[in-house]
N, CA, C and O atoms as a DFTB+ gen file, in Angstrom:
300 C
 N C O
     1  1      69.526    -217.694    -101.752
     2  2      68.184    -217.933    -101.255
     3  2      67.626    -216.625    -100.693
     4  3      68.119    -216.125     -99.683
     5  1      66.391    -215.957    -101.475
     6  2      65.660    -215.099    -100.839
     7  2      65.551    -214.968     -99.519
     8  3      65.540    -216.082     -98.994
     9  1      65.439    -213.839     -98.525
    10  2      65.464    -213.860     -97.168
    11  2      63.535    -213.461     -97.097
    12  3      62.945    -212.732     -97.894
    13  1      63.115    -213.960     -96.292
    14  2      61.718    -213.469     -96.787
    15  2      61.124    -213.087     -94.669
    16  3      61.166    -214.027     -93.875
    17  1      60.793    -212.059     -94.332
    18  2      60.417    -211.871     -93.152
    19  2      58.440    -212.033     -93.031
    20  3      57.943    -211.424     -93.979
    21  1      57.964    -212.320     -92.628
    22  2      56.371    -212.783     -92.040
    23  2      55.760    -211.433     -92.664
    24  3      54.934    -211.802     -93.499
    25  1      55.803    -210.130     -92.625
    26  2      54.964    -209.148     -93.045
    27  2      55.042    -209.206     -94.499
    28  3      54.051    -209.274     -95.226
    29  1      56.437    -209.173     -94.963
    30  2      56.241    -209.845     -96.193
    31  2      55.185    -210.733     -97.062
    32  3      54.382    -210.375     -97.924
    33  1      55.493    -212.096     -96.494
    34  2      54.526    -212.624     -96.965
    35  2      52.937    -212.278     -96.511
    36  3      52.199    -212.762     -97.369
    37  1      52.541    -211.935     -95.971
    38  2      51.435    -211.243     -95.830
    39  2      50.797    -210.086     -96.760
    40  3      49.674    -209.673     -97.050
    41  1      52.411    -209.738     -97.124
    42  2      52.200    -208.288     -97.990
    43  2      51.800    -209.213     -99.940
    44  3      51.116    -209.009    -100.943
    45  1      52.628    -210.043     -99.487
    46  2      52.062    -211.362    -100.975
    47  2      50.300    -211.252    -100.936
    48  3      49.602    -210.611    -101.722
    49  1      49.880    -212.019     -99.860
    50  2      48.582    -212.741     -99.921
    51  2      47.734    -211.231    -100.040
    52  3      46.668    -211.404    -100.631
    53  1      47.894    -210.196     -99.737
    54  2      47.540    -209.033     -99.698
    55  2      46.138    -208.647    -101.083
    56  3      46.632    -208.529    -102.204
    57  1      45.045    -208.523    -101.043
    58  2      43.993    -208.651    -101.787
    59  2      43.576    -209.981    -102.543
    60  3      43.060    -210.087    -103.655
    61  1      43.991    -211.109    -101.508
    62  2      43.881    -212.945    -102.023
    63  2      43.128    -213.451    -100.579
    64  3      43.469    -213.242     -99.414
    65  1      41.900    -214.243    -101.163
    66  2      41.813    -215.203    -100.378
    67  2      42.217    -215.807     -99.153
    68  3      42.883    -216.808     -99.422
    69  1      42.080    -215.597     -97.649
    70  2      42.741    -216.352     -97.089
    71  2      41.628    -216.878     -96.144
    72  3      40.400    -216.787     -96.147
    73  1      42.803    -217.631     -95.108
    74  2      41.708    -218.092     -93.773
    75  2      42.306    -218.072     -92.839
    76  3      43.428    -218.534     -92.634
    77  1      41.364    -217.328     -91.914
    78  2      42.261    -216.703     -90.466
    79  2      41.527    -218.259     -89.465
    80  3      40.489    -218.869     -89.722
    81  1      42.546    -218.524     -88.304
    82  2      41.781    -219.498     -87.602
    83  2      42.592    -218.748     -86.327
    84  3      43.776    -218.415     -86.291
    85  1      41.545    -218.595     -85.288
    86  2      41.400    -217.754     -84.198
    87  2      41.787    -218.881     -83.518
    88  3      42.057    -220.024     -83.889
    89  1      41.747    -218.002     -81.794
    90  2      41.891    -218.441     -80.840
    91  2      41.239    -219.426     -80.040
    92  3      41.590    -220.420     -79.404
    93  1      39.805    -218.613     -80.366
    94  2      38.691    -219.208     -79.939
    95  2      37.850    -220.358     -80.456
    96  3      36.676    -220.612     -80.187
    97  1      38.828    -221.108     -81.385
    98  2      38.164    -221.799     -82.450
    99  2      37.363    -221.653     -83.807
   100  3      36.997    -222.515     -84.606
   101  1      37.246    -220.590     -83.805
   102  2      36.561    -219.989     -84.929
   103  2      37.519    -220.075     -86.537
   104  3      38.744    -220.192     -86.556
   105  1      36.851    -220.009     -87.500
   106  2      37.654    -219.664     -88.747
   107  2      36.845    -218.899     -89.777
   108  3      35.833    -219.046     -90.462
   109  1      37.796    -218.010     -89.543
   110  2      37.289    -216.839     -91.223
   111  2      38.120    -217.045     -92.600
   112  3      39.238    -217.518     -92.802
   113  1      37.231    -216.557     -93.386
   114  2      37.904    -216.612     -95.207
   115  2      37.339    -215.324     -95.033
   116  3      36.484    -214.725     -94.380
   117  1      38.116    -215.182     -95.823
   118  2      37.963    -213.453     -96.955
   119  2      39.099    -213.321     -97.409
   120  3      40.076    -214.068     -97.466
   121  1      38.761    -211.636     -97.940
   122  2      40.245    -211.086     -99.092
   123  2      40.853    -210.604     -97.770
   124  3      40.253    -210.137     -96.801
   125  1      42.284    -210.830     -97.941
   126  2      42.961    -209.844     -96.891
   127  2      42.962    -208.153     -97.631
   128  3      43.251    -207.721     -98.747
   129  1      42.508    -207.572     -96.424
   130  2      42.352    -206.460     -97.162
   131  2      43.678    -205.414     -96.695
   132  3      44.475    -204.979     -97.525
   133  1      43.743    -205.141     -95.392
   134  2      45.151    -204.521     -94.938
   135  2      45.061    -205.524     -93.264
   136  3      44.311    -206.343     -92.733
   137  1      46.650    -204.630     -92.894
   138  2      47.307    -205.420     -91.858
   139  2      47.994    -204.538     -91.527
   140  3      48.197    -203.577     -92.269
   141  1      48.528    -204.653     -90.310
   142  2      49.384    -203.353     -89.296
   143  2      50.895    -204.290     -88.565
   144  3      50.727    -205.507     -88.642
   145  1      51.688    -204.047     -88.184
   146  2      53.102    -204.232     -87.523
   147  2      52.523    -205.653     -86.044
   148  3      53.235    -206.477     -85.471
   149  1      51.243    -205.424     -85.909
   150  2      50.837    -206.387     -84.074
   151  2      49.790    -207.249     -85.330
   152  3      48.876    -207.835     -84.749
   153  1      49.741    -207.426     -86.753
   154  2      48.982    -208.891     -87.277
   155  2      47.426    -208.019     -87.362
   156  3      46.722    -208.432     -88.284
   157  1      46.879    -207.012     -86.625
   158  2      45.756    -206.416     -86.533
   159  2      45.573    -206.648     -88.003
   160  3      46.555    -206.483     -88.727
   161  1      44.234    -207.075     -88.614
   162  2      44.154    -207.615     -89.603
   163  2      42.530    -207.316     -90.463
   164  3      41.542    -207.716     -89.849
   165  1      42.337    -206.753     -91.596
   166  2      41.093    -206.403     -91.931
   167  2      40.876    -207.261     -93.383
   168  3      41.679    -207.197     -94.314
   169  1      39.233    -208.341     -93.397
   170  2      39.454    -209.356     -94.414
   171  2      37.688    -208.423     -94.824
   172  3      36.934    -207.860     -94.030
   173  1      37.537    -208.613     -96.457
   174  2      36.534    -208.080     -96.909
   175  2      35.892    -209.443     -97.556
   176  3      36.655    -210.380     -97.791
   177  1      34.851    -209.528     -97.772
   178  2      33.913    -210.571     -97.965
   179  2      34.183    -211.359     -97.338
   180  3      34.681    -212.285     -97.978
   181  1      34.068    -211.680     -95.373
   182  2      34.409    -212.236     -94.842
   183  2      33.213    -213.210     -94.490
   184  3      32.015    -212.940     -94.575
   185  1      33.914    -214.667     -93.985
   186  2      32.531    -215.691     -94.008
   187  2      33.002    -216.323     -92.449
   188  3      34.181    -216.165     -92.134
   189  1      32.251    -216.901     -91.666
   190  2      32.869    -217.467     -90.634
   191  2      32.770    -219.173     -90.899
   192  3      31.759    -219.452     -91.543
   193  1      33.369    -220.018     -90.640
   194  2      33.299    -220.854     -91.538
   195  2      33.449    -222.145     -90.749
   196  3      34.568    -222.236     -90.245
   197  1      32.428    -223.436     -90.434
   198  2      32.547    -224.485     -89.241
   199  2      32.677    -225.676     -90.032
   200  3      31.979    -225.755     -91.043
   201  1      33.267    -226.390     -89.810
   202  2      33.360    -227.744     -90.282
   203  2      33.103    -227.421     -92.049
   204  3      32.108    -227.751     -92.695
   205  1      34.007    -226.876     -92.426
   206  2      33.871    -226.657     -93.939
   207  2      32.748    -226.082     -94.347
   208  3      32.767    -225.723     -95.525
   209  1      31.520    -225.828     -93.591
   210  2      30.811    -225.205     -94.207
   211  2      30.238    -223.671     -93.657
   212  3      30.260    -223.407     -92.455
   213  1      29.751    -222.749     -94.626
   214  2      29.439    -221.242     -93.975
   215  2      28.697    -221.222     -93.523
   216  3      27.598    -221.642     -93.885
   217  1      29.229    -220.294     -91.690
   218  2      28.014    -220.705     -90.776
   219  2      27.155    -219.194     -90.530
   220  3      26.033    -218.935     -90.094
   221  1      28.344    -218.323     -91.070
   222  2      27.300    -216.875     -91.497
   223  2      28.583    -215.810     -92.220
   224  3      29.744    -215.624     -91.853
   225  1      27.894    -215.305     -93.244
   226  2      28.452    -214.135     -93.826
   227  2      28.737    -212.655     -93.021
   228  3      27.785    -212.118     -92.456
   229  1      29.855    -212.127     -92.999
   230  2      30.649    -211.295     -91.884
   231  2      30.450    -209.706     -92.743
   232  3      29.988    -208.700     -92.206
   233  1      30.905    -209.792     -94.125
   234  2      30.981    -208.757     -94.933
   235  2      32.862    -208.548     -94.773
   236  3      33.851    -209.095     -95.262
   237  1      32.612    -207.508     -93.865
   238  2      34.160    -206.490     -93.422
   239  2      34.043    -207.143     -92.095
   240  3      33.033    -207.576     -91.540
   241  1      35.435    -207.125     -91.649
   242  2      35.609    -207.379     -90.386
   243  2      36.844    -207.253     -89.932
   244  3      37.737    -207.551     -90.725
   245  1      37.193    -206.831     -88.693
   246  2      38.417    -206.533     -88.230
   247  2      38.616    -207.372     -87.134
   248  3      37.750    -207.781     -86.361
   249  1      40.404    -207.715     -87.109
   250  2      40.745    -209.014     -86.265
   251  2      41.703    -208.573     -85.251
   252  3      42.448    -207.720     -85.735
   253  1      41.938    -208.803     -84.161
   254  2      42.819    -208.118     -83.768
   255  2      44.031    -208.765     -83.568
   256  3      43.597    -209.579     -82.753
   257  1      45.085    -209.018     -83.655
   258  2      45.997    -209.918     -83.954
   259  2      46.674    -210.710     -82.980
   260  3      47.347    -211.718     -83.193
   261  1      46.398    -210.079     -81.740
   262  2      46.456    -211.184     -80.574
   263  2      45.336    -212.601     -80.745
   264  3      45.339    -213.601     -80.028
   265  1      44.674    -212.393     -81.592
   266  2      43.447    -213.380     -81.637
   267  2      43.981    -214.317     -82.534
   268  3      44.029    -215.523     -82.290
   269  1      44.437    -213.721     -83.705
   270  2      45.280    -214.919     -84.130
   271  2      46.308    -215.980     -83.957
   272  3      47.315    -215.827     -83.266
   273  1      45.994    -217.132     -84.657
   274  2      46.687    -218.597     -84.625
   275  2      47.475    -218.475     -86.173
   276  3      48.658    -218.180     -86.344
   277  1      46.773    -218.693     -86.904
   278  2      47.055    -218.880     -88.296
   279  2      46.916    -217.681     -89.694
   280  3      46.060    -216.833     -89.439
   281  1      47.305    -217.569     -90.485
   282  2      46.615    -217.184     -91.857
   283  2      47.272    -217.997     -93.137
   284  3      48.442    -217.917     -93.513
   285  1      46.647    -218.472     -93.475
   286  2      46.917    -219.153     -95.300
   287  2      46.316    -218.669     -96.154
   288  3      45.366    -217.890     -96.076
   289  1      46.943    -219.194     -97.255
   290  2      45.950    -218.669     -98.517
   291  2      44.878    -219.758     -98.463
   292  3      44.901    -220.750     -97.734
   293  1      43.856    -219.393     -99.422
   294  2      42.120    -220.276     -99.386
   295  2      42.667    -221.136    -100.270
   296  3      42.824    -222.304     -99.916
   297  1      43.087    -220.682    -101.681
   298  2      43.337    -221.142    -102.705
   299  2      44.432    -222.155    -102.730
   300  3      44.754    -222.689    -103.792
């Protein structure tokens, strides 16, 4: 059985779709674009996103990784 560590898979989803869901309640989609060792996290065509639907277009945006809860793929 593959041993697989968390940056890893991150390093997978890496130019895919995902959705970050913050601290503060908030949730973003975009491409993961890069990521650093503390989750610090940069998504390109980013959308902020409420009850399934887009509540405004972000473009680029940078996350800082204490802010994060989650990341999945969109898809």
């Amino acid at each position: 059985m593959e041993q697989t560590r968390p940056l890893d898979a991150l390093n997978r989803a890496r130019n895919k779709r995902v959705i970050v869901d913050l601290k503060n309640g908030r949730q973003l989609i975009g491409t993961l674009n890069a990521f650093d060792i503390h989750i610090n996290t940069v998504l390109t065509d980013a959308e902020e996103r409420q009850d399934g639907e887009v509540k405004r277009k972000l473009g680029v945006v940078f996350i800082r990784g204490d802010t994060i809860i989650l990341i999945s793929p969109a898809d």
